[in-house]
N, C-alpha and C positions, 0 to 999 in steps of 0.2 A: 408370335404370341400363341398359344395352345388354346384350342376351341375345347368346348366339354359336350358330354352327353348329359342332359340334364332329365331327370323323368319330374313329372308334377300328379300330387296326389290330392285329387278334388277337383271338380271345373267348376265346382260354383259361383259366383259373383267373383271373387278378388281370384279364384283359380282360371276362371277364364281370365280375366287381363293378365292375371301372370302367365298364361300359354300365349297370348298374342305376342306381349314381348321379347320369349324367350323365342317366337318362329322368326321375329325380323333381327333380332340381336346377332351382330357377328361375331360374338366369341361361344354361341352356343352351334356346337356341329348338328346336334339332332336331338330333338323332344320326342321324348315317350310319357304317355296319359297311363292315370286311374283311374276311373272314377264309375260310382255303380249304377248311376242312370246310365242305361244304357241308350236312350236316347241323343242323350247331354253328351254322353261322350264322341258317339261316331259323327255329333254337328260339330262337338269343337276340334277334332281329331283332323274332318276334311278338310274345316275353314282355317288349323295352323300348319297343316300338312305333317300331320305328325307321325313320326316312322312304326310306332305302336302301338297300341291300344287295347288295354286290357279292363275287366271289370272286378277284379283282387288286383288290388296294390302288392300282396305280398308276393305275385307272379313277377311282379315290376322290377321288388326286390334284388331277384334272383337274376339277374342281369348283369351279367362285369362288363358290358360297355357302358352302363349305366354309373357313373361320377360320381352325378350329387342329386339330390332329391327335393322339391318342394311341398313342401306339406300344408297345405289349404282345404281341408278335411272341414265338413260341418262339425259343430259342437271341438269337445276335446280332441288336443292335437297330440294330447300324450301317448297314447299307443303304436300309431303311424311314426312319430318321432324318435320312439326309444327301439323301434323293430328297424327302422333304416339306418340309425347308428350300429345295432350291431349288426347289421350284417356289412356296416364298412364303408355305409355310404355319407360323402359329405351332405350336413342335410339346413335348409334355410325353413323355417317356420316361423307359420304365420303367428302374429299374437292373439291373444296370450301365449308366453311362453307354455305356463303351466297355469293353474289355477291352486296348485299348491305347491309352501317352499321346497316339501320333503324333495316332489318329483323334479325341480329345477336342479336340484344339486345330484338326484339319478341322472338324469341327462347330461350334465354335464361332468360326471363320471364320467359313463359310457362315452361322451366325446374323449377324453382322457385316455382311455382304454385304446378304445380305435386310431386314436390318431390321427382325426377329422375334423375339419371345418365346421363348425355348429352357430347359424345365426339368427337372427329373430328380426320379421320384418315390424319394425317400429318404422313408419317411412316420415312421419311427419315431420318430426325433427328437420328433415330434409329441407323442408318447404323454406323459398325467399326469405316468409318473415322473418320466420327462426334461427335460419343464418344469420340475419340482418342482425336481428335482437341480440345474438350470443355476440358477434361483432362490435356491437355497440358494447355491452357489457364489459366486453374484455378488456375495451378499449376508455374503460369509466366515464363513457359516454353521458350516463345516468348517475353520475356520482356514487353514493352509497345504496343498493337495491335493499329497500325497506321492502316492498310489497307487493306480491304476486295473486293475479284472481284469472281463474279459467273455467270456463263450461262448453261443454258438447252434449248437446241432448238432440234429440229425434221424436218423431211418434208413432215410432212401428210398434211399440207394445199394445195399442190401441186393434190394430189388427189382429194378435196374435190368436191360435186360438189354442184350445187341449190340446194336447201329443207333439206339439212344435218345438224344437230342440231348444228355441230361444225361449221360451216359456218355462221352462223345468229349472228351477232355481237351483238344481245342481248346474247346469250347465250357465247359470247368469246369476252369480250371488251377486250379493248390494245392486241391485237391479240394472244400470248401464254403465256399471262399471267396466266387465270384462271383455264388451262389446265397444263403449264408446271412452270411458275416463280415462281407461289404462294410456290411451294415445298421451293425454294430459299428462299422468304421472311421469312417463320417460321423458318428455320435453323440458317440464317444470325443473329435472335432473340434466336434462342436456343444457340449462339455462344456468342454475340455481347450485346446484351441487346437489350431496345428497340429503338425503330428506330425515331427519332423525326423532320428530316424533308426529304423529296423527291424531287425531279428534274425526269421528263418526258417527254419520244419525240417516238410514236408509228404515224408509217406510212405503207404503202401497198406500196409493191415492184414486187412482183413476184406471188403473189396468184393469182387464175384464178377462185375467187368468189371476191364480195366487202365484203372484212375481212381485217386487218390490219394484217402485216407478222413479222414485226420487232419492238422491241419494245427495248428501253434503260432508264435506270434508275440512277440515282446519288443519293446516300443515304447520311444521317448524322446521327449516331448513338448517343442517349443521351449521351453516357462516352465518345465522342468526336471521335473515329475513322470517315474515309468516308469509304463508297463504292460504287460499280458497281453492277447491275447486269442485261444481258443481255435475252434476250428470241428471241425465230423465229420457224419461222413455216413452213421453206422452205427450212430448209438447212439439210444437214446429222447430223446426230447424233451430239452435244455437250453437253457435261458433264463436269462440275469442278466448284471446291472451294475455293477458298486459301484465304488463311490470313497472311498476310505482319506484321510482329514485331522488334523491336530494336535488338532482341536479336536473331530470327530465322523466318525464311518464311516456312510457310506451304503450301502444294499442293496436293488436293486432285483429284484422277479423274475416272469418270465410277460409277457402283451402290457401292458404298463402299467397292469398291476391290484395289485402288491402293493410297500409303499412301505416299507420299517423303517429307522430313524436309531438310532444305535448312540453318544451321547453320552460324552463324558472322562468317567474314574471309575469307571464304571459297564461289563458286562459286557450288558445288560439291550439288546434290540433293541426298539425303541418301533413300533408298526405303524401306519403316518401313512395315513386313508382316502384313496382317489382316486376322482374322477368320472370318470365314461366319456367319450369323446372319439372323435367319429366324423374319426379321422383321414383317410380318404382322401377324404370331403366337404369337408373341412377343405381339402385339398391341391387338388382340382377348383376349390372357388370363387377359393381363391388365385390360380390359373394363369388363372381365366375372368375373375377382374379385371385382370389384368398383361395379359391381350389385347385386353380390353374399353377400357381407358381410356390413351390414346396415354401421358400423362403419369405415368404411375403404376404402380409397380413394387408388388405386394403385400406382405401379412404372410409373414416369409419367405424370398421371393426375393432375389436378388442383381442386382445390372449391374453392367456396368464401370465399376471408381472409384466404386460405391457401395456400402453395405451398408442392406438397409432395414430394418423395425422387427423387431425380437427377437422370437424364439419363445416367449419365457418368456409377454407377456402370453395372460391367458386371451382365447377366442372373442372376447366380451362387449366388452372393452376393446381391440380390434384399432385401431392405429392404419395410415392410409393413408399415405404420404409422397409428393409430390409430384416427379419427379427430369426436369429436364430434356434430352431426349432417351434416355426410357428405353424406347425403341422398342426398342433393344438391349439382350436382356436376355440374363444367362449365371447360371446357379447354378455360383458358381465354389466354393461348399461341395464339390459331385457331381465338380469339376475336382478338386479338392485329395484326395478318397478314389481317383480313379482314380491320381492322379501316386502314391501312397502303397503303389495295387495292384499298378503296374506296377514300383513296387521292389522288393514282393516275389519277385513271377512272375520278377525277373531277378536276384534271390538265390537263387532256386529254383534256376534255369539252369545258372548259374555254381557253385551246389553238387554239384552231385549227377546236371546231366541231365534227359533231359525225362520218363525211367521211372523216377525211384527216387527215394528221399529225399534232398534235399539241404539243407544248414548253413552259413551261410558266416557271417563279421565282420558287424559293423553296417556298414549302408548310408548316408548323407545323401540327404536328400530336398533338400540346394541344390545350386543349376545347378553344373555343372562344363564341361569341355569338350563340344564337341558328338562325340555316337558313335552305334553302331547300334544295342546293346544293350537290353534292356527298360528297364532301369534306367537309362543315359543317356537315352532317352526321355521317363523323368518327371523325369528331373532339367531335362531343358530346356522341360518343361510349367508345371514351378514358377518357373524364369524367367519364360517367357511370362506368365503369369496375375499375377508381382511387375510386370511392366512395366505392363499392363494395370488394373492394380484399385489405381495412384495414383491 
């Protein structure tokens, strides 16, 4: 099995645990750092024993032992990601993909071009519940899925202050969205299918920057379910997921630790155990085999015109699939939450403005004409990726 050279660009929160993993992983040969504290860097640098360490990524770049690249960059990940595709490198980024359709479908150009692995860490999907839930679902566990409600909110807006990248509503439109709901989006699509139209109403409540704190969402899923899903940026802790069926109610709540099925008849929530699951090992080796082996798209992953093996199977039983010319690879999952973000963000627009709360009709997420707008944006992303991924 082929080891890689992996470099990581950013040690912040999710860039440092992504270097601890990638120094005990055994299919990564040797880690090389970016990042421009240079404090941050020569602590995480010691503590994964990393072979490099520079304070410009684009030094990093410039490495042909260097494979493939992580990119866990503060604020936009669009720069770092479209400079390490062209120079050739396989590159895994963090989410957001993009924060616009236009740049998702750049990027995944440029993956096209190069002839490189391109993935986006959505990890949650991962988590027991989620497995469990899609499992059940597949398996019409739930009978007919009428109805889905999720929220993730925090209260780190409460701290935030001027000049903080999380603060600047360029970098956090609809306020926890692109921080916390996007997680929501992709799952509610790894559960649900895809999502085909939207209703939006994000306002500022309680934040003590000009940020938007609360944000609500009304979904309609192509195979006809609705849903909700919630986000905020000033409240404690909320975590959960359920899925509403003919035949039984789902409810999931916390990082993929607590599982209850809610059976016809009965009022009674049943608490299903779950094993722990080191999702972003999980999501490392995935990306190190989709680089590692020309032929072979992993558990997970997506290319174009293919889908590979399903999330549902556990670790244990992970099948490889063979795809030829899957040199080109795209998680067009990460493509379809962003076409989905960017109909928000241009619901937002078109309601209310770029300072206040705004409301508009339901949106389609299919192609219409071509325009400037956020929302004509994803609409012609979801083109794009229906042409692609026959």
């Amino acid at each position: 099995m082929k080891r890689i050279q992996i470099g990581i660009i950013g040690t912040g929160w999710i860039g440092e645990i992504r270097a601890h993993t990638c120094a005990r992983h055994p299919l990564v040969e040797g880690l090389h750092l970016a990042e421009t504290d240079e404090a941050r860097l020569r602590r995480v640098a010691k503590d994964t024993g990393a072979r490099t360490a520079t304070t410009d990524y684009r030094e990093l770049l410039t490495r042909k032992d260097v494979e493939a690249v992580l990119v866990a960059t503060s604020g936009s990940h669009r720069e770092a990601a479209l400079r390490a595709l062209a120079a050739g490198k396989h590159v895994f980024v963090e989410k957001p993909f993009t924060l616009l359709a236009a740049d998702a479908v750049k990027a995944a150009a440029a993956c096209q071009a190069a002839g490189v692995v391109l993935a986006v860490g959505h990890s949650r999907r991962r988590q027991p519940t989620n497995r469990k839930l899609k499992a059940m679902l597949q398996a019409k566990e739930l009978g007919v899925p009428i109805q889905a409600e999720c929220n993730l909110s925090a209260g780190a807006a409460l701290g935030y202050k001027p000049g903080f990248w999380r603060a600047d509503r360029a970098e956090s439109p609809a306020g926890g969205m692109a921080g916390l709901g996007v997680h929501h989006v992709d799952t509610l699509q790894y559960l649900l299918g895809p999502i085909a139209r939207v209703m939006a109403m994000s306002k500022r409540l309680a934040a003590p920057v000009d940020l938007d704190d609360a944000t609500a969402i009304l979904l309609e899923f192509e195979r006809g379910p609705l849903g909700f899903l919630g986000t905020c940026l000033v409240l404690p802790k909320v975590l959960y997921l359920n899925v509403y069926g003919t035949e039984a109610n789902v409810h999931t709540e916390g990082e993929g630790a607590k599982f209850f099925v809610q059976k016809k008849g009965t009022e009674e929530k049943v608490s299903v155990p779950m094993a722990p699951v080191d999702i972003i090992g999980e999501e490392l080796e995935d990306f190190a085999r989709a680089v590692g082996f020309p032929g072979i798209i992993a558990h997970g992953m997506f290319t174009m015109g293919h889908l590979a093996t399903s999330l549902t199977e556990p670790p244990q039983t992970r099948r490889y699939e063979s795809i030829p010319g899957a040199r080109v690879g795209l998680l067009l999952a990460a493509a379809a939450v962003i076409a989905t973000l960017a109909v928000i963000l241009g619901l937002l627009q078109l309601g209310g403005g770029r300072n206040s709360s705004g409301v508009a009709p339901p949106a389609r997420v299919d192609p219409p004409a071509r325009g400037g707008t956020a929302a004509a944006e994803a609409r012609n992303l979801s083109a794009w990726l229906r042409r692609h991924s026959r």
